[in-house]
N, C-alpha and C positions, 0 to 999 in steps of 0.2 A: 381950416379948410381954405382960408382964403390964402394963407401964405403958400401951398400945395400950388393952389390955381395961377400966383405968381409965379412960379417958378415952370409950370405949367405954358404959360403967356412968354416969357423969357425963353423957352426951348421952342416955342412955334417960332419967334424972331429969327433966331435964331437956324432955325430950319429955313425959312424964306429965304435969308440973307444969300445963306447956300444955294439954296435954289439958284436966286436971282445971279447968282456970282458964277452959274455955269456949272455948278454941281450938279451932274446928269442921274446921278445917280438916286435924287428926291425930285424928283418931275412925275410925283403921284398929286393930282389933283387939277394938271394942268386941262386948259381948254381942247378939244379935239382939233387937230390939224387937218384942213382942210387936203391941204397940199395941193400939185397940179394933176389939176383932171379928178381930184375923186374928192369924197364928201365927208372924209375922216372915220363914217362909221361902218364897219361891218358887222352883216346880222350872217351869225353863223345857226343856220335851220337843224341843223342837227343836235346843237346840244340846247337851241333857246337862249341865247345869251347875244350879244352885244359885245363888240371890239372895240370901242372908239379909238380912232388912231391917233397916234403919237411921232407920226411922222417916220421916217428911217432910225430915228435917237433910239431905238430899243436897244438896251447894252446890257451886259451882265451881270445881275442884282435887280436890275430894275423894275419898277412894279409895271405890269404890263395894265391897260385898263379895261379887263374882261369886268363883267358886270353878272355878275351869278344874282340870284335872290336872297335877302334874308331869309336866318333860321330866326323863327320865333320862339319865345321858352312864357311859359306860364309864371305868374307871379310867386318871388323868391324860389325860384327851383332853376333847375340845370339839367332836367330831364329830358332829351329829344323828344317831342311828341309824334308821335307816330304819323299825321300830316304832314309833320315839316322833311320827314326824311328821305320822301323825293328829290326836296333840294340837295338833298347831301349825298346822294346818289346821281344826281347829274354833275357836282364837280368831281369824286371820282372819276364817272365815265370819261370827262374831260381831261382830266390828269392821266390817267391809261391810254389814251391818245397823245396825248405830247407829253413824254415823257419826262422831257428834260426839262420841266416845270416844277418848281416849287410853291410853298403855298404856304400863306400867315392867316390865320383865323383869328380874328379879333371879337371877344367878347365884351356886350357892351348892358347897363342897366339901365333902370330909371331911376327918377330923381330920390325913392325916398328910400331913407336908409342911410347910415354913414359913409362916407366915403371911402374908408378901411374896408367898411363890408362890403359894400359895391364893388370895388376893386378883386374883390376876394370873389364875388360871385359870379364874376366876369370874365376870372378866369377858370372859375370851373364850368362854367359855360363851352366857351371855349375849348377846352379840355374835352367834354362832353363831346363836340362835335367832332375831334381827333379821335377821340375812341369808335367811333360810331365808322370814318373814314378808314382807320385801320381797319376794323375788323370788317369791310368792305376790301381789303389788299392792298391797299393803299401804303407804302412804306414810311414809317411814322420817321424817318432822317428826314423826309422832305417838306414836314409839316413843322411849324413852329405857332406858337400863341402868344398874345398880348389883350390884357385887358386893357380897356380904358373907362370902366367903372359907366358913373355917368357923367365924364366928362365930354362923349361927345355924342349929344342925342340926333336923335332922327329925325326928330319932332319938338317943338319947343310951347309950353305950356303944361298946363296940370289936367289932370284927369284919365278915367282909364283909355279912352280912348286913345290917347298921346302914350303914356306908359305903356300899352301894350306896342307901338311903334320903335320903343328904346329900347324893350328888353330882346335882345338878338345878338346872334352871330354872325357877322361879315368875312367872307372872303376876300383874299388879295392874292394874286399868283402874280411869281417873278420868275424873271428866268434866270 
């Protein structure tokens, strides 16, 4: 595990570097841009979500910073609960509106369990939330998956309360 998390550590450098070097095309995670005259964020009332702006740099690939809600999933399972499938229903209705968006869904766990399995249950997670998007019309070209186990939680410490916080599906739309 811990040689994983180095190499793990070594790809975040690595991504920064890019970043910092002008690589426009990893500027997911930056600060919102104020810019002149506005306040970097937009709340768009109709789907419930959040824009934080990124300035004019929006390019092609680029992760946009909409802000959907997590999917939650119940301990070791991959099951949409029937709660959570509102959320997955308003990033459709979102993606049916801007068409020309794409979208990565990232599956994520909690801490216990091997890291093999995590990874594996993250992305059927993940997965999970793709199926559930398609068979809402959603055309599955435009959706891709990535787990990241529990290497990157939501919440840092033990217990259920914390664990029910990491086990989830996250959205990212690019264009």
């Amino acid at each position: 595990m811990m040689k994983w998390r180095g190499w793990y550590t070594l790809l975040s450098v690595v991504l920064m570097v890019g970043a910092a070097s002008g690589c426009k095309s990893w500027r997911r995670g930056r600060t919102p841009d104020a810019g002149p005259g506005g306040t970097g964020v937009v709340v768009d009332p109709e789907f419930g979500i959040q824009d934080v702006g990124m300035g004019d740099e929006r390019i092609e690939g680029a992760p946009l910073a909409v802000k959907f809600e997590p999917v939650y999933f119940d301990y070791d399972s991959s099951q949409v609960r029937p709660s959570e499938r509102p959320k997955i229903e308003k990033v459709a209705d979102y993606l049916r509106a801007n068409s020309r968006l794409r979208l990565i869904i990232e599956g994520h766990c909690d801490e216990r369990g091997s890291a093999e399995y995590n990874l594996a249950l993250g992305e059927r997670r993940a997965l999970a939330i793709r199926a559930y998007l398609t068979g809402l019309g959603i055309d599955p070209s435009i959706i891709q998956t990535v787990s990241y186990g529990e290497e990157r939680p939501a919440a840092e410490g033990t217990g259920e309360a914390v664990w029910r916080l990491n086990r989830r599906g996250e959205f990212v739309i690019i264009q």
